[in-house]
C-alpha positions in Angstrom: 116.1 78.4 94.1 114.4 78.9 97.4 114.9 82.8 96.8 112.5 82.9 93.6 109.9 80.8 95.7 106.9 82.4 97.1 106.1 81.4 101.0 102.6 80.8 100.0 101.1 81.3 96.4 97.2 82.2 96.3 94.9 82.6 93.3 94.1 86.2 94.1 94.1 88.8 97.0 90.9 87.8 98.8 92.3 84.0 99.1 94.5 85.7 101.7 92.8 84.7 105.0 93.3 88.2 106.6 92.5 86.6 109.8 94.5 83.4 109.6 97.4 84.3 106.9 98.5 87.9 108.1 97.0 88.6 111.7 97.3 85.3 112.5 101.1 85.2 111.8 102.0 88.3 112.9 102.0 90.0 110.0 100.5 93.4 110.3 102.0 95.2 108.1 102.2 94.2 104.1 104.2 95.4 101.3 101.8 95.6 98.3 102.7 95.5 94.5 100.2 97.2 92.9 100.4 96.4 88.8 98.2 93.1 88.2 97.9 92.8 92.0 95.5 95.1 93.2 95.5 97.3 90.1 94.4 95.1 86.8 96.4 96.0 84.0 93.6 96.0 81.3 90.8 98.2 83.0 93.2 100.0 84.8 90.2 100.0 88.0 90.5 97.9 91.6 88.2 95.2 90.8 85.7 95.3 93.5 86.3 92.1 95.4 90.0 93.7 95.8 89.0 96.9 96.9 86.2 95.1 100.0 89.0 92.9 101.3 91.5 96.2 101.7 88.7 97.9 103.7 88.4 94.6 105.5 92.2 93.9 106.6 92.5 97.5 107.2 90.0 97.5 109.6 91.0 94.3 110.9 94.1 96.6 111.9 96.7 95.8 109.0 98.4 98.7 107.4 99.8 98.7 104.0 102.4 100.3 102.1 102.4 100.4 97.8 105.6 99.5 96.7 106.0 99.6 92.6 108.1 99.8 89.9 106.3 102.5 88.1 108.1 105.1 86.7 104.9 107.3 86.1 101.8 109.0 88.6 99.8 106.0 89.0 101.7 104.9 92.7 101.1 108.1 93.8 97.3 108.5 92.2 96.7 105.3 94.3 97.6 105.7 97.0 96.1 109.1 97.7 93.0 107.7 96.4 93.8 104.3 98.7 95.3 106.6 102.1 98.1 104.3 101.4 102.1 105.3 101.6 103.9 104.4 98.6 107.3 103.5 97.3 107.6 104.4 93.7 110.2 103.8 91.2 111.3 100.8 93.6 113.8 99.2 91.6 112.5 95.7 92.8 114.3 93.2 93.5 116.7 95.5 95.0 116.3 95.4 98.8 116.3 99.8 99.5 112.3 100.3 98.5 111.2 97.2 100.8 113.2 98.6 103.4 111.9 102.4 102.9 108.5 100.9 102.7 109.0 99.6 106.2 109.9 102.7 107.7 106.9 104.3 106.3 104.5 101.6 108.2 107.3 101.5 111.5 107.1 98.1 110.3 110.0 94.8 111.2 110.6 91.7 109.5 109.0 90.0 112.0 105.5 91.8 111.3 105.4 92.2 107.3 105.1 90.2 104.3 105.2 91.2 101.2 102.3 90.4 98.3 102.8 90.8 94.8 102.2 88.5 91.4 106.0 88.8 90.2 108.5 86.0 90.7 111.3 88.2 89.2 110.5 91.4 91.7 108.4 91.0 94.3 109.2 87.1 95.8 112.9 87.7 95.1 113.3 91.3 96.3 110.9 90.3 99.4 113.5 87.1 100.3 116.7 89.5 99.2 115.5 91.8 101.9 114.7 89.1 104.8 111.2 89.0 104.3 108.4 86.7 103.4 106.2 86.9 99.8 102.9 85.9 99.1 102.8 85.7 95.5 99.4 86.1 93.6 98.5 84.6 89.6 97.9 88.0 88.0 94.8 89.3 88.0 94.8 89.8 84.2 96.8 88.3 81.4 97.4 91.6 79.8 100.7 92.5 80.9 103.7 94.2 79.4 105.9 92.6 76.8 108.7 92.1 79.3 106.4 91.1 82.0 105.1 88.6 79.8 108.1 86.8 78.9 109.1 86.5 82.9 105.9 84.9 83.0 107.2 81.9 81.7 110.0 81.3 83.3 108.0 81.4 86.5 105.8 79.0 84.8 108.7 76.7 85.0 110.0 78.1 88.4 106.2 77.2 90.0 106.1 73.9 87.9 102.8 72.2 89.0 102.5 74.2 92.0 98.6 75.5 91.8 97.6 79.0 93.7 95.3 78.5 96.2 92.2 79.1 95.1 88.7 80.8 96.5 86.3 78.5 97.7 83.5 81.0 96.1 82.8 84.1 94.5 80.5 85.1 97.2 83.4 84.4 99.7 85.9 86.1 97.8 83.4 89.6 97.7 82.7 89.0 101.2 79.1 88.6 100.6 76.7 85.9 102.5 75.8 82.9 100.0 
């Protein structure tokens, strides 16, 4: 069971302490879902909260690489739009498009985690290909039919394990109270 459980589960993006939870560890360089992680699924937009804590790890000095399932142009819309390498059509939770994804950033195990909100895809392909997940609640409940049946198995996977959570809106936008 340890492969389908995240190393640290957060209620969103911005709970990730860039200084403390990546550069902190030694994680510099992040493998990043993109579907219901950065990207919400209804609205299709980067909620701005999301977008303001990129800008901030990146110039904290942490690179990032989109790594997704998607079969269509959205990855690739993305990441131009983001300056962002991607891995499309990544068959997670097969190890090859974390590992390509690495290459991209000249990235090791020792220096990337991977974040996404998917049990099924990204904490087991992360842990399948040696590295660590942060796994995020999804930023939306719309989802695809599929996507919403995994969600409750990890229901029962997580149990009563709660995200952690912001400690306020204004933190979470990066904004003074």
């Amino acid at each position: 069971m340890a492969l389908l459980t995240p190393d640290r589960y957060f209620s969103r993006i911005t709970c990730v302490d860039i200084d403390r939870d990546l550069i902190g560890c030694g994680r510099i360089h992040v493998l990043l879902d993109i579907d219901n992680t950065i990207l919400a699924r209804d609205t299709r937009e980067i909620p701005r909260d999301v977008g303001m804590w990129l800008g901030r790890a990146r110039e904290a000095g942490v690179a990032f690489c989109l790594v997704s399932n998607n079969w269509h142009d959205t990855p690739h819309r993305l990441g131009a739009e983001l300056m962002m390498p991607v891995v499309a059509k990544a068959m997670k939770p097969l190890p090859p498009a974390f590992l390509a994804a690495m290459r991209k950033l000249g990235a090791t195990r020792r220096d990337t985690v991977v974040i996404g909100d998917q049990l099924a895809t990204d904490v087991l392909g992360a842990h399948v290909a040696g590295l660590p997940a942060y796994m995020l609640q999804p930023l939306v409940e719309q989802d695809l039919p599929h996507t919403l049946l995994l969600r409750n198995v990890e229901r029962a996977i997580l149990g009563d394990r709660a995200p952690e959570p912001v400690a306020n809106i204004q933190q979470a936008e990066g904004e003074r109270p």
